[in-house]
C-alpha positions as CSV (number, residue, x, y, z in Angstrom):
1,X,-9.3,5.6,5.7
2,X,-7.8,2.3,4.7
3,X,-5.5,2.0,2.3
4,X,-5.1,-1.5,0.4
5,X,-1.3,-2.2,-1.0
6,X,-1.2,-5.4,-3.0
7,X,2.7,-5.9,-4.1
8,X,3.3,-6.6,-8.0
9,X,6.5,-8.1,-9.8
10,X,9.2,-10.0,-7.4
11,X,7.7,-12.5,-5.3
12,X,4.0,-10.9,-4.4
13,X,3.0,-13.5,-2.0
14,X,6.3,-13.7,0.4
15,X,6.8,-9.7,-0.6
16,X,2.8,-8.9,0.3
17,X,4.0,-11.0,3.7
18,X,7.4,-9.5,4.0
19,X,5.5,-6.1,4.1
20,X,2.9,-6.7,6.2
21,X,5.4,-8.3,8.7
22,X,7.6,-4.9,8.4
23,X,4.4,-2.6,9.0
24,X,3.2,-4.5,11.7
25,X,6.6,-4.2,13.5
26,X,6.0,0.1,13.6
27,X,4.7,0.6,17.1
28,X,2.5,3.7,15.5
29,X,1.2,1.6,13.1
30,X,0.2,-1.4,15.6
31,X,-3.2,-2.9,15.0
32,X,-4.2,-1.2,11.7
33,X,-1.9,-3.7,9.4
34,X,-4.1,-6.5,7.7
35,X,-3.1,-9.4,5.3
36,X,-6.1,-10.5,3.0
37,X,-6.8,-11.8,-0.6
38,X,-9.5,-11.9,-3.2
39,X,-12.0,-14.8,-3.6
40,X,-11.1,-18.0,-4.7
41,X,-12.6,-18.3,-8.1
42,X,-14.5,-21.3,-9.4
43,X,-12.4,-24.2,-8.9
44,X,-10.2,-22.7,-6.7
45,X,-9.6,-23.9,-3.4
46,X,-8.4,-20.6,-1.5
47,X,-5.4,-17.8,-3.1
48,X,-2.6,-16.2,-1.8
49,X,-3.0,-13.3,0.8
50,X,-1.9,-10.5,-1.0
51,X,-3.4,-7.9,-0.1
52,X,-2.6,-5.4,2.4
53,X,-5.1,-3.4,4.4
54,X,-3.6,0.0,6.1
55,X,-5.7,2.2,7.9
56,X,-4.1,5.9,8.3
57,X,-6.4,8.4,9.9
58,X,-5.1,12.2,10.9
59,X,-2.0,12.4,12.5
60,X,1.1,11.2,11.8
61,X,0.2,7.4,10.4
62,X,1.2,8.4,6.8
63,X,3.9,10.0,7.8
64,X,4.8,6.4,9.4
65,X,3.5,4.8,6.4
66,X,6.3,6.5,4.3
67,X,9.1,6.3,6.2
68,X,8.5,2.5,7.0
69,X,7.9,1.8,2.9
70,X,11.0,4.0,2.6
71,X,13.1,1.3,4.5
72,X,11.7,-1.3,3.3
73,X,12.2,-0.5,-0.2
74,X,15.8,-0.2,0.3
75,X,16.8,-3.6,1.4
76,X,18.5,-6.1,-0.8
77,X,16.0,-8.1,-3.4
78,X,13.6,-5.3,-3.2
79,X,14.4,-3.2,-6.7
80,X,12.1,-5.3,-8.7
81,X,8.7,-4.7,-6.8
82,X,6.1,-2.6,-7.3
83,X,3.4,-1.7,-5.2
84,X,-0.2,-0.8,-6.2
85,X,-1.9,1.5,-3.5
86,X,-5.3,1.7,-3.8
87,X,-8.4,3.8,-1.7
88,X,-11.5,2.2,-1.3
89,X,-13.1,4.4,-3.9
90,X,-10.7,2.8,-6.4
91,X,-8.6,5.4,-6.8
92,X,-4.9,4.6,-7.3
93,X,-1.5,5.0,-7.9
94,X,1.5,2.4,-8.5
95,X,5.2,2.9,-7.0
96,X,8.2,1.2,-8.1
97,X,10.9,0.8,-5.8
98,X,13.3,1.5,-8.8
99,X,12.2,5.0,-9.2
100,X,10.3,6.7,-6.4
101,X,12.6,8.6,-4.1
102,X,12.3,8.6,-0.5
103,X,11.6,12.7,-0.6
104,X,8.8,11.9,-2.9
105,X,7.0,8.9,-1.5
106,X,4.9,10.8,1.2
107,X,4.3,12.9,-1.2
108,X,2.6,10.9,-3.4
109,X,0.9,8.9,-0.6
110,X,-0.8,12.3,0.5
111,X,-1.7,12.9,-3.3
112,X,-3.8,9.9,-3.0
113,X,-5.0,10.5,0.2
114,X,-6.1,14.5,-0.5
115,X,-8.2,13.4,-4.2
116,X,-12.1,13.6,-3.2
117,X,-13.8,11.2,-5.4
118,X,-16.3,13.0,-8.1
119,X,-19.6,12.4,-9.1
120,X,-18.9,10.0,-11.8
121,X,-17.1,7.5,-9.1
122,X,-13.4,8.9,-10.4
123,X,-11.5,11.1,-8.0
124,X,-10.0,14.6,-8.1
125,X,-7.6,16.5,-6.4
126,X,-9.1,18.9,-3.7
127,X,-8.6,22.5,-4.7
């Protein structure tokens, strides 16, 4: 599945860069790390790649995911960034390097991960 990170508050261009950079430097994680953007929009003559693509499959790529996120939350000029993860379904969730532990960031990565989209195109968690 890939997971798409796009970085909010600080710098997201150079942070979306920084990160992508970071993730691309895990050997487990080699060749799954993109760097893309939206469309341009009318009038626009390209934007900012700011999106990250991550694609985690079984094994222990999430468990990569984590503890490289982990580390890169906790250098310097990091504690004002947030970072959106999103599924391809749409389903979401938003960290902030402030206030998500590294005990609990997995955790919420596999939360995401383990929520089987519904019917109605929201997602649930498996039961």
């Amino acid at each position: 599945m890939d997971l798409h990170l796009s970085v909010t508050g600080g710098q997201p261009a150079s942070d979306a860069e920084s990160l992508t950079d970071w993730l691309r430097g895990e050997p487990e994680l080699a060749g799954t790390v993109g760097l893309t953007g939206a469309a341009p929009r009318p009038g626009e003559l390209g934007t900012a790649l700011d999106v990250l693509t991550v694609a985690v499959g079984a094994g222990g790529g999430l468990s990569v995911l984590a503890a490289s996120l982990r580390t890169w939350f906790a250098h310097p000029r990091r504690s004002d960034v947030r970072l959106k993860i999103r599924r391809p379904d749409g389903e979401s969730v938003e960290l902030d390097a402030k206030r998500v532990s590294a005990a609990e960031l997995e955790t919420v990565l596999r939360q995401v991960l383990d929520r089987e989209p519904v019917p109605d195109g929201t997602a649930s968690e498996q039961e």
